[in-house]
KEKE-3310 file (N, C-alpha, C; in steps of 0.2 Angstrom, whole numbers, plus 5000, padded with zeros to 4 digits):
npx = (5109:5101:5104:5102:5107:5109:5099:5090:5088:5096:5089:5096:5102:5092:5086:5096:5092:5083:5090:5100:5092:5088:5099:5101:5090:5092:5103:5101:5092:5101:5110:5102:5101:5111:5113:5104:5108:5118:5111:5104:5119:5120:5112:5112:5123:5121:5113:5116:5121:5110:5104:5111:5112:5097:5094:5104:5098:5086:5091:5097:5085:5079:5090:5088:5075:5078:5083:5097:5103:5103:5089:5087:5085:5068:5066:5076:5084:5089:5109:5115:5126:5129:5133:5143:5139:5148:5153:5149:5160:5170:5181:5184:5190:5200:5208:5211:5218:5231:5235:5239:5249:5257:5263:5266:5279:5283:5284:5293:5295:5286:5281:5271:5255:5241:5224:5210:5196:5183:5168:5163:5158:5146:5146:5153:5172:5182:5192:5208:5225:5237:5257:5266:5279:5280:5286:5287:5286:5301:5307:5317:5321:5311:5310:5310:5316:5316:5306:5286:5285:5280:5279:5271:5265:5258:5245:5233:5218:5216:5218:5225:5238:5254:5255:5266:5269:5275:5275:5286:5285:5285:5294:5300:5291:5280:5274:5266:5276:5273:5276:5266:5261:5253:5248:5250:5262:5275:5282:5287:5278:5273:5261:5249:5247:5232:5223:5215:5218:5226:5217:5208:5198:5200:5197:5202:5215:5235:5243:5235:5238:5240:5243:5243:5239:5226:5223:5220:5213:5202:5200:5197:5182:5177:5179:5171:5160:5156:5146:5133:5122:5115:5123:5131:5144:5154:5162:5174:5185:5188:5195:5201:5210:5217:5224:5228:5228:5215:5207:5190:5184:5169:5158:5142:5129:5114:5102:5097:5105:5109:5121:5128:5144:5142:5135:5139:5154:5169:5184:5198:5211:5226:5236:5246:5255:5248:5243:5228:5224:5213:5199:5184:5172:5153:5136:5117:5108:5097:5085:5074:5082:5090:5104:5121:5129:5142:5155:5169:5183:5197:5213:5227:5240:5253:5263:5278:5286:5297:5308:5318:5319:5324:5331:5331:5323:5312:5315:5312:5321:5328:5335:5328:5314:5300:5302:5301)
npy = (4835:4843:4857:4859:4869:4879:4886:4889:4904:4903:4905:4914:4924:4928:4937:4949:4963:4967:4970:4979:4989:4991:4998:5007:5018:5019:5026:5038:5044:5045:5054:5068:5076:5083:5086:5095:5106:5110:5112:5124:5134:5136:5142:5152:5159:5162:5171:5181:5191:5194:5184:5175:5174:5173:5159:5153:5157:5149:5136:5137:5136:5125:5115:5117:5112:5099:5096:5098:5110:5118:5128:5145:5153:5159:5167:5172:5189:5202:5205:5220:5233:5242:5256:5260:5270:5284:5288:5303:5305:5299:5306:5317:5311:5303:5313:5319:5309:5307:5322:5316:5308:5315:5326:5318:5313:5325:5334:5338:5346:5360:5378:5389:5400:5397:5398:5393:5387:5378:5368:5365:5353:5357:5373:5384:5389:5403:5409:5402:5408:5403:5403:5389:5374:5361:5343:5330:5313:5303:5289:5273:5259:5252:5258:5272:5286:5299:5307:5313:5328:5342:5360:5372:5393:5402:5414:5420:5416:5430:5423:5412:5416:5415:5405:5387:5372:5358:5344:5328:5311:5297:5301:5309:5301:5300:5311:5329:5343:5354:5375:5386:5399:5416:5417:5406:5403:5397:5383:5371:5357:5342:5332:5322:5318:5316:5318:5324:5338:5341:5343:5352:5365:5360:5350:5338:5329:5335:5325:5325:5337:5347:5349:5337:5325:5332:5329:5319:5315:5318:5308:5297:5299:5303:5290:5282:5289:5284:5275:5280:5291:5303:5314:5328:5335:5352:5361:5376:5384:5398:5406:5418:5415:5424:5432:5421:5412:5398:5384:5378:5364:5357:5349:5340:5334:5331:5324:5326:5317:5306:5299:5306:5317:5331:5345:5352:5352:5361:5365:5372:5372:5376:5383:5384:5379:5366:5359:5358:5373:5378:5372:5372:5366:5361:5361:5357:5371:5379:5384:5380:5391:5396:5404:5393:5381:5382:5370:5368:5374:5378:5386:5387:5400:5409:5400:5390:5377:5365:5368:5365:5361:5355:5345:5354:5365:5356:5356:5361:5368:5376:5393:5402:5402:5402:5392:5389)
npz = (4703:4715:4729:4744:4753:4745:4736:4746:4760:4776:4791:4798:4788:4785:4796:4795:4788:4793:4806:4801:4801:4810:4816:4810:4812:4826:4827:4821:4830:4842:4833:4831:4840:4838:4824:4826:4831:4823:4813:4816:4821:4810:4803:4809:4808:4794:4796:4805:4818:4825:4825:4829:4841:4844:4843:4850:4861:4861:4861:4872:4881:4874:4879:4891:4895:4894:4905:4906:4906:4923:4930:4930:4946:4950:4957:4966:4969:4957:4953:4958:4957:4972:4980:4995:5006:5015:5031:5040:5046:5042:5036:5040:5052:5046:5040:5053:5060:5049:5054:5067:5066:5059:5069:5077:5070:5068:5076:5090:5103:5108:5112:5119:5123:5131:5132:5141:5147:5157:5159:5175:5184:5180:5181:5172:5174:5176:5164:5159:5161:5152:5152:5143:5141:5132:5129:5119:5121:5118:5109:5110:5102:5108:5123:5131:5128:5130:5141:5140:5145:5155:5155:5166:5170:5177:5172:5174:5180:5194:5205:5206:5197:5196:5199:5198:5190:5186:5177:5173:5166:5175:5185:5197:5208:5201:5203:5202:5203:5209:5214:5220:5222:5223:5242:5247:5242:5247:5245:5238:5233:5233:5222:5217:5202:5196:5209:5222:5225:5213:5203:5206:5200:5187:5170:5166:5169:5169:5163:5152:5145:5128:5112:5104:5111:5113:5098:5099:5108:5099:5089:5094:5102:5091:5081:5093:5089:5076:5075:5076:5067:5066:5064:5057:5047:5045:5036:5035:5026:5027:5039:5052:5068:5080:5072:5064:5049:5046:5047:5051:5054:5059:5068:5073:5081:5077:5087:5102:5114:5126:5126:5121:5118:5116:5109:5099:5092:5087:5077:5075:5063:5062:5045:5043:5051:5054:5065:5079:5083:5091:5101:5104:5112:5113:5123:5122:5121:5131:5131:5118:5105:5111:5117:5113:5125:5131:5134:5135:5130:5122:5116:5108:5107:5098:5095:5094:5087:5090:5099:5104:5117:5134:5148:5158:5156:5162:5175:5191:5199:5190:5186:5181:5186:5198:5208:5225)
capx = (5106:5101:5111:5097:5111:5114:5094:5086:5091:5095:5085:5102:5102:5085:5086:5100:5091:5078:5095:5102:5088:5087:5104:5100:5085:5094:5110:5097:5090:5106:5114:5096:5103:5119:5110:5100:5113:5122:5107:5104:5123:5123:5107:5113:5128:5118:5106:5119:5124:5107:5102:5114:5108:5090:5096:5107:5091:5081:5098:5099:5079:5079:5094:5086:5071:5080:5086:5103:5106:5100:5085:5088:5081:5067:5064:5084:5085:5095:5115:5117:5130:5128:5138:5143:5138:5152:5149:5151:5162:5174:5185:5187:5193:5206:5213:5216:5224:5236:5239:5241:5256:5263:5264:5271:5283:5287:5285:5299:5292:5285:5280:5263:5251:5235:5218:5206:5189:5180:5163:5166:5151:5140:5150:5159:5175:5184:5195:5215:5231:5247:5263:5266:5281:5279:5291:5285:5290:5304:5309:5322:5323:5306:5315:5308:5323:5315:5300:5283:5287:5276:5282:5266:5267:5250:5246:5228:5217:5223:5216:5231:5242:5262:5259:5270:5269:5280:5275:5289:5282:5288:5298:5296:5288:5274:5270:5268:5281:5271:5275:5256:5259:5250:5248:5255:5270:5282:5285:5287:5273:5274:5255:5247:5242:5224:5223:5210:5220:5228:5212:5202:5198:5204:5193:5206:5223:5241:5246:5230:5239:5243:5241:5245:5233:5219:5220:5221:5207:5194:5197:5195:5177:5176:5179:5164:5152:5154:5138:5128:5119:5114:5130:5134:5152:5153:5170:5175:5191:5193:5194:5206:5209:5220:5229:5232:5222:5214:5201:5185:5178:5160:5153:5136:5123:5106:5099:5099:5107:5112:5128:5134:5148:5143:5130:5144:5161:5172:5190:5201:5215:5230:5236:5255:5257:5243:5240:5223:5225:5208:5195:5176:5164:5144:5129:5111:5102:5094:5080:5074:5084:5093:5114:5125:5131:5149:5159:5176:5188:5206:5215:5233:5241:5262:5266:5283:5288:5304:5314:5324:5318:5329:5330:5335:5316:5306:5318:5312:5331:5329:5333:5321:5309:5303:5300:5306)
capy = (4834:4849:4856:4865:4874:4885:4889:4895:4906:4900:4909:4922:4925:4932:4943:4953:4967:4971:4973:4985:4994:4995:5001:5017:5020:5022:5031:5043:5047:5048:5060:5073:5084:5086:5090:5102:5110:5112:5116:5131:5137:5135:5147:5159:5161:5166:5177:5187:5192:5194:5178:5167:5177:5169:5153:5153:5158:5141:5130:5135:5134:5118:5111:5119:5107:5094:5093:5097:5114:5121:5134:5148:5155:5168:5174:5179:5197:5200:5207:5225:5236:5249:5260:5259:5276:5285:5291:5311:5305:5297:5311:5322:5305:5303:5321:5318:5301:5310:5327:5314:5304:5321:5327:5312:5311:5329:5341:5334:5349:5367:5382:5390:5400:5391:5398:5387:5388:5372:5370:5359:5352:5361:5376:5386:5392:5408:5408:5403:5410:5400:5399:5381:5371:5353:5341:5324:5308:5299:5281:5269:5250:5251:5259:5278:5290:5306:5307:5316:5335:5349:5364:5377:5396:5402:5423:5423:5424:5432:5419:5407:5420:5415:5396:5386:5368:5355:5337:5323:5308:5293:5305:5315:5297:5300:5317:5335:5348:5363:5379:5390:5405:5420:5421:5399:5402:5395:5378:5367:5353:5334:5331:5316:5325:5315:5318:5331:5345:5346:5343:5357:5369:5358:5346:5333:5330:5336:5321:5327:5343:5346:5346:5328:5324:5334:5328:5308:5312:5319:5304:5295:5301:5303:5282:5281:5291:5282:5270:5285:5294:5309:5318:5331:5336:5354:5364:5381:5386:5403:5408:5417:5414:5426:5433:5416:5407:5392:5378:5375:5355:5357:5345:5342:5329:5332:5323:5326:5310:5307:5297:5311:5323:5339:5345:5355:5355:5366:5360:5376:5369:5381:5381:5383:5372:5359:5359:5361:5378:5380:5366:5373:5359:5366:5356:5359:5377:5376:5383:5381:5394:5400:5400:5387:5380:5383:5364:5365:5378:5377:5389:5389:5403:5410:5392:5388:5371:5363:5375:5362:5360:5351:5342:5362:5365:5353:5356:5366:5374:5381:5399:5407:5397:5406:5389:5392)
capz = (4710:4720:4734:4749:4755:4738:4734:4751:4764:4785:4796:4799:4782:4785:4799:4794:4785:4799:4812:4799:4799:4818:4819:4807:4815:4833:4825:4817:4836:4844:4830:4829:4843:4835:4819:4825:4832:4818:4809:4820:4821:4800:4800:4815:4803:4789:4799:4806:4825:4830:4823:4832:4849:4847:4841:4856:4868:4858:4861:4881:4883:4873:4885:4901:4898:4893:4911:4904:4911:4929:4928:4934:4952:4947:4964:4966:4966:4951:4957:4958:4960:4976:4984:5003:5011:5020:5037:5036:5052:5041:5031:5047:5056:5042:5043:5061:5060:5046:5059:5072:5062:5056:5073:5082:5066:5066:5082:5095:5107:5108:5118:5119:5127:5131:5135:5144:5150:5157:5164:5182:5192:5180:5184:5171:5179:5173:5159:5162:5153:5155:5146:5142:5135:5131:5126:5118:5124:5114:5111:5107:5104:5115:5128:5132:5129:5134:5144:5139:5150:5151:5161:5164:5172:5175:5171:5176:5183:5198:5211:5203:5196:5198:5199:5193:5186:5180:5177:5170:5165:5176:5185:5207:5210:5196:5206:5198:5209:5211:5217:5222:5221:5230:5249:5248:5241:5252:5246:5232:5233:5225:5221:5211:5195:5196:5213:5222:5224:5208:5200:5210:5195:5183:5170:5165:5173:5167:5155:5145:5139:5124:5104:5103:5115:5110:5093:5103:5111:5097:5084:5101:5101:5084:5081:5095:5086:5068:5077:5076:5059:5068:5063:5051:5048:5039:5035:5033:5023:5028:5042:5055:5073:5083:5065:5057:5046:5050:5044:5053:5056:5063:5071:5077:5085:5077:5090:5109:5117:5135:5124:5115:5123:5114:5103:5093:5094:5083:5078:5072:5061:5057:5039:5041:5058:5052:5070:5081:5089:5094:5099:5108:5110:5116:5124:5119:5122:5138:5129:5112:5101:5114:5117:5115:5133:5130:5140:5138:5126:5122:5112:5107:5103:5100:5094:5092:5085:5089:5101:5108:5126:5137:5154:5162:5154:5167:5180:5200:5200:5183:5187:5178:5187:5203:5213:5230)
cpx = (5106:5103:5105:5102:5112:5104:5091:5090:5088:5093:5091:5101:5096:5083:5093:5097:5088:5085:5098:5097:5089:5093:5104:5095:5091:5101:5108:5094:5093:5107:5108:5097:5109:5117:5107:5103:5117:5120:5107:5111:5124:5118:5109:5119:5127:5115:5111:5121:5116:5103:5102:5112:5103:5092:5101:5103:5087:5085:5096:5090:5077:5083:5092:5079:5070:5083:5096:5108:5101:5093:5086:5083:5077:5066:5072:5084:5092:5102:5116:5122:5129:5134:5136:5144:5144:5149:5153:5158:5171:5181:5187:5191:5200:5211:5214:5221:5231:5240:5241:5247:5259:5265:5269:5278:5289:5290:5287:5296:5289:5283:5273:5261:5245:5232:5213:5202:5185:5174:5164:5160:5146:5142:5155:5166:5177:5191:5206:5220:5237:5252:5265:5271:5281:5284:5287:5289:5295:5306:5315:5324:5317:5307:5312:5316:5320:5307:5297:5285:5282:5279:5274:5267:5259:5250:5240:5221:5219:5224:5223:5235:5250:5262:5262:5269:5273:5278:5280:5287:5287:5296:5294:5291:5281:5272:5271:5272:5276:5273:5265:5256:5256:5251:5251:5260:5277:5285:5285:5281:5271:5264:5254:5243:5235:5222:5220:5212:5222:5223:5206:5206:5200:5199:5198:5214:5228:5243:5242:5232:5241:5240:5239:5239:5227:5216:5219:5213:5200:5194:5196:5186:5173:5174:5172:5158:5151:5147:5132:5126:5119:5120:5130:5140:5149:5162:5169:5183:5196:5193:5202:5206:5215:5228:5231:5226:5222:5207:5197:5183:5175:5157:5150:5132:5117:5101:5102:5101:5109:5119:5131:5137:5146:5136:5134:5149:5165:5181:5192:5210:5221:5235:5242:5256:5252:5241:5233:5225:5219:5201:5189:5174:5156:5139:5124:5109:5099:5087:5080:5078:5088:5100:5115:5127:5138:5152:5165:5178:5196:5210:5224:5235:5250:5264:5273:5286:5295:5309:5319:5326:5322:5328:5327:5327:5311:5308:5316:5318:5331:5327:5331:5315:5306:5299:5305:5311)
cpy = (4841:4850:4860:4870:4880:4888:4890:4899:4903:4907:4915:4926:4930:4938:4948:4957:4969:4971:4979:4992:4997:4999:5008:5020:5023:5025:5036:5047:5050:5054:5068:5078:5085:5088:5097:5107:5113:5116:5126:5134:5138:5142:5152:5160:5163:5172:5184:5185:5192:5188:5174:5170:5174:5163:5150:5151:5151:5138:5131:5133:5128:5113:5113:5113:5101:5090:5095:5102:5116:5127:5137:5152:5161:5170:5176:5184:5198:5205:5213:5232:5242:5249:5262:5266:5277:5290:5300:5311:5303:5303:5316:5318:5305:5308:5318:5314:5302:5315:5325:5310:5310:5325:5325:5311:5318:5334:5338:5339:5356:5372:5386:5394:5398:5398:5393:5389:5382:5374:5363:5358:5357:5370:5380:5392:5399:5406:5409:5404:5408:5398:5393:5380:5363:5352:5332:5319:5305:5294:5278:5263:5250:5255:5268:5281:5297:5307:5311:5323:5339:5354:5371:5383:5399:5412:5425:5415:5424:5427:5414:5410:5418:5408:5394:5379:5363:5347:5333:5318:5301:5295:5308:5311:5299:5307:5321:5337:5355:5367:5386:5395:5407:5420:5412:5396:5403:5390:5377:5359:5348:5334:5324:5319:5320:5316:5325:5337:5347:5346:5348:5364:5366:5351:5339:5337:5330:5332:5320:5333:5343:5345:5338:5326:5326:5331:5319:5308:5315:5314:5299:5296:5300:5295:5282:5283:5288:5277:5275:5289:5301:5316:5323:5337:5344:5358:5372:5385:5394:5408:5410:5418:5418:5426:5428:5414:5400:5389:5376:5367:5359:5352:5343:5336:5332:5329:5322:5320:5310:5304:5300:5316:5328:5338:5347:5356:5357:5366:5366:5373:5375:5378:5379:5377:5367:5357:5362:5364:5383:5375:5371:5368:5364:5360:5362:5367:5374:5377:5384:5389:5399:5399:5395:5385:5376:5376:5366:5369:5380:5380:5389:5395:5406:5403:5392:5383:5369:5367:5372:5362:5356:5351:5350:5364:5365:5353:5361:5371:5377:5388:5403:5405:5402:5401:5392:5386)
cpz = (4713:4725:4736:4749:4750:4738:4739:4757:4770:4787:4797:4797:4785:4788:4797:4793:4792:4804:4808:4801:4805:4819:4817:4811:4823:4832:4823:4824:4840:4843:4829:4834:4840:4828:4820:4827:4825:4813:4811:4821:4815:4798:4804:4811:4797:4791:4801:4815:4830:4831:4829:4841:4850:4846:4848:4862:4866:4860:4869:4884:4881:4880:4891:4901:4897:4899:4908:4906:4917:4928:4935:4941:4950:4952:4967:4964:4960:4955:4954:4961:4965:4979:4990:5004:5014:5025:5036:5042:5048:5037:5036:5053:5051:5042:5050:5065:5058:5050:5065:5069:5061:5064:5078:5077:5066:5071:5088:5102:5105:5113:5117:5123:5127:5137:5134:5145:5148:5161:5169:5187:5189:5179:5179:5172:5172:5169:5162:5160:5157:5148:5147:5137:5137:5127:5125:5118:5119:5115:5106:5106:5108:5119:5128:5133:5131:5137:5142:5147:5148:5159:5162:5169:5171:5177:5175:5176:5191:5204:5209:5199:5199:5200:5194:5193:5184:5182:5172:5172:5168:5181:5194:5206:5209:5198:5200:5203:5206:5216:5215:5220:5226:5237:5249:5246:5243:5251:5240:5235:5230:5229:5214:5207:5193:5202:5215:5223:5219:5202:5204:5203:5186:5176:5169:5168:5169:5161:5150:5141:5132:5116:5103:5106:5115:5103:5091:5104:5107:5093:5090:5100:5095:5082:5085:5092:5078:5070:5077:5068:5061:5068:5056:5053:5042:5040:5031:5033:5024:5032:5047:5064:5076:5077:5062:5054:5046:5045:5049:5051:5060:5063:5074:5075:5083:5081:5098:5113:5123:5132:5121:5120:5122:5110:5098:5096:5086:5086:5072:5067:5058:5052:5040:5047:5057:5058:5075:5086:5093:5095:5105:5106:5118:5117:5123:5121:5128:5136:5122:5108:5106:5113:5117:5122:5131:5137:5142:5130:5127:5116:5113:5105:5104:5098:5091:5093:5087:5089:5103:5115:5129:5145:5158:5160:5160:5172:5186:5200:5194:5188:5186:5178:5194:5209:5219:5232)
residu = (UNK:UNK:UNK:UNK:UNK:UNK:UNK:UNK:UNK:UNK:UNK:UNK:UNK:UNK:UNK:UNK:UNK:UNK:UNK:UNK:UNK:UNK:UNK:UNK:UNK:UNK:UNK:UNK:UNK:UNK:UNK:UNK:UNK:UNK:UNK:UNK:UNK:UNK:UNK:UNK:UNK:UNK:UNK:UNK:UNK:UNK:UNK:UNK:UNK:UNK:UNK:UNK:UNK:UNK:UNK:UNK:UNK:UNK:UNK:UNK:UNK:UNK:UNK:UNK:UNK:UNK:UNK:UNK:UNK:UNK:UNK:UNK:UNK:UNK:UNK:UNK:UNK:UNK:UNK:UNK:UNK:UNK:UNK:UNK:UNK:UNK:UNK:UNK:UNK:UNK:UNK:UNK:UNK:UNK:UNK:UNK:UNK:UNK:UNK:UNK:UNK:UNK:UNK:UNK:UNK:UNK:UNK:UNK:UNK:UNK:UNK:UNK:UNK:UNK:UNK:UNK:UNK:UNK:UNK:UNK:UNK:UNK:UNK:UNK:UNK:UNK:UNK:UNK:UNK:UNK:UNK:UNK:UNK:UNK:UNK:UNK:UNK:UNK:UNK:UNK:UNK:UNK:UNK:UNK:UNK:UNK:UNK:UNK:UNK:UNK:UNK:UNK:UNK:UNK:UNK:UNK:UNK:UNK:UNK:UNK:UNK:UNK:UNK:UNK:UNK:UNK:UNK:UNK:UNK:UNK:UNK:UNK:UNK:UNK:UNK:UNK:UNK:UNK:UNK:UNK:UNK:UNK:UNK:UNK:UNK:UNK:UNK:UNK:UNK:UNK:UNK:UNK:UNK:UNK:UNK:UNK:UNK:UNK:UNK:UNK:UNK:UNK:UNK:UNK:UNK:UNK:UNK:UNK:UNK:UNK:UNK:UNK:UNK:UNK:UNK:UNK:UNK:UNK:UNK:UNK:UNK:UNK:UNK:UNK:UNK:UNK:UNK:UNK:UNK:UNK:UNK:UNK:UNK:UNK:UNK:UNK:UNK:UNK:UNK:UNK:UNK:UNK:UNK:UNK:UNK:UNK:UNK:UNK:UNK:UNK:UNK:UNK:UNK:UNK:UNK:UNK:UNK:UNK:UNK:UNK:UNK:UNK:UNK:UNK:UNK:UNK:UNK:UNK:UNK:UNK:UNK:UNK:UNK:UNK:UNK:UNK:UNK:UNK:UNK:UNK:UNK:UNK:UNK:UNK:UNK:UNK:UNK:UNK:UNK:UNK:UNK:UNK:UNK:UNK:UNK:UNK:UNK:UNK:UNK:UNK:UNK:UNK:UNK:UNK:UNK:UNK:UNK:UNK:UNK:UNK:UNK:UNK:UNK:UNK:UNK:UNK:UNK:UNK:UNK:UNK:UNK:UNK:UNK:UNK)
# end
């Protein structure tokens, strides 16, 4: 007797082969990037280094239009290293920053004779010689333990010949105490050292004297002018100024500006005292190729550092004073 079930095949039976099939077919689609890849890294390994370089370039090109990696921006400029311009302002600002920290760090007071010559109202006056000692401010815990002093004694010219000077900072209720000199010397005379008398002849007042303060008030300046191009800085190493040797900064405005202080100002640096013992600043020629127009000139000269001035210094009753 014959059994159906053993001599033909159930319909299950029959579809099995055609699902094999399907599954290699779609494991075979799958696995074709991961072959080719391999292919390509098998052949870039036989070829060498510069093989696997284009094989490399096929792989990212394939994968960029496979969606798989990003394309890159071609209208991005490509990223190039440049170098940031210094202003010719900056390197002669540095120096002065440095002689302005060695100074407040190092010169407690000194003594000086100082020539001047300012031009006032258009006006350059004649030139003035005063011995001069200063004494800079000191501090402690915040706390001012010695006040900025400057004592000054004036030789020339003769119209103010035998004045005498003496401003302490904070001190004869802010005034200067002047004795006049000449045919007005009778008195001692508290005056407010911004104030119209003690500025008649004068272009800046009393608590501008000074190295320290001159060398405040060119990187002052200096810092304003880095918004400007029109600058060129030049230097000269060997030069002497009243027997010492000194270093020239030169610097000048190539173009005529109503905001510029100077056309050329000229900043003497002596070698041993690393201090500015002589500053000239000049406006334009009045005519093409003519003179400089000399503003304002400030020569130190006799400098000595750190003599040990004392109250008896800045003091009226100092007897080798000849206040009355």
């Amino acid at each position: 007797m014959n059994n159906s079930s053993t001599t033909s095949d159930s319909p299950a039976q029959k579809d099995q082969p055609s699902g094999r099939r399907w599954l290699m077919f779609t494991a075979l689609v799958l696995l074709s990037p991961i072959l080719l890849v391999g292919i390509y890294w098998l052949a870039g390994g036989m070829r060498g280094s510069d093989s696997q370089h284009s094989s490399v370039e096929v792989l990212k090109t394939s994968a960029q239009s496979a969606g798989l990696l990003s394309q890159p921006n071609a209208e991005a400029p490509l990223a190039q290293a440049t170098s940031v311009k210094q202003h010719p302002l900056e390197a002669a600002l540095k120096e002065a920053r440095a002689g302005l920290a060695k100074i407040n760090s190092d010169i407690q007071d000194y003594t000086a004779t100082i020539l001047k010559r300012e031009r006032i109202d258009g006006v350059l006056g004649e030139e003035q010689k005063m011995r001069a000692k200063v004494r800079h401010e000191k501090t402690k815990d915040g706390q001012v333990t010695t006040p900025f002093s400057v004592y000054l004694a004036f030789d020339s010219p003769k119209s103010i010949k035998g004045r005498e000077v003496i401003w302490v900072e904070g001190h004869n209720n802010g005034n200067l105490i002047v004795h006049p000199g000449g045919l007005f010397d009778v008195a001692r005379v508290p005056l407010p050292p911004d104030g119209f008398l003690a500025m008649q002849g004068q272009r800046y007042p009393i608590m501008d004297i000074g190295v320290r303060n001159l060398v405040a008030k060119m990187i002052e300046r200096g810092e304003k002018d880095l918004q400007y191009d029109d600058i060129i800085v030049e230097y000269d190493d060997d030069l002497v100024v009243n027997g010492r040797p000194c270093r020239l900064i030169e610097i000048k405005h190539t173009e005529q500006k109503p905001e510029h202080d100077f056309y050329i100002a000229r900043i003497y640096i002596d070698n041993e005292l690393q201090i500015p013992t002589r500053y000239a600043a000049y406006k334009w020629p009045v005519e093409k190729d003519g003179e400089l127009v000399l503003e304002e000139e400030y020569t130190y000269t006799d400098v000595k550092t750190n003599v040990g001035l004392t109250d008896a210094d800045f003091d009226p009753d100092n007897k080798e004073y000849a206040f009355p």
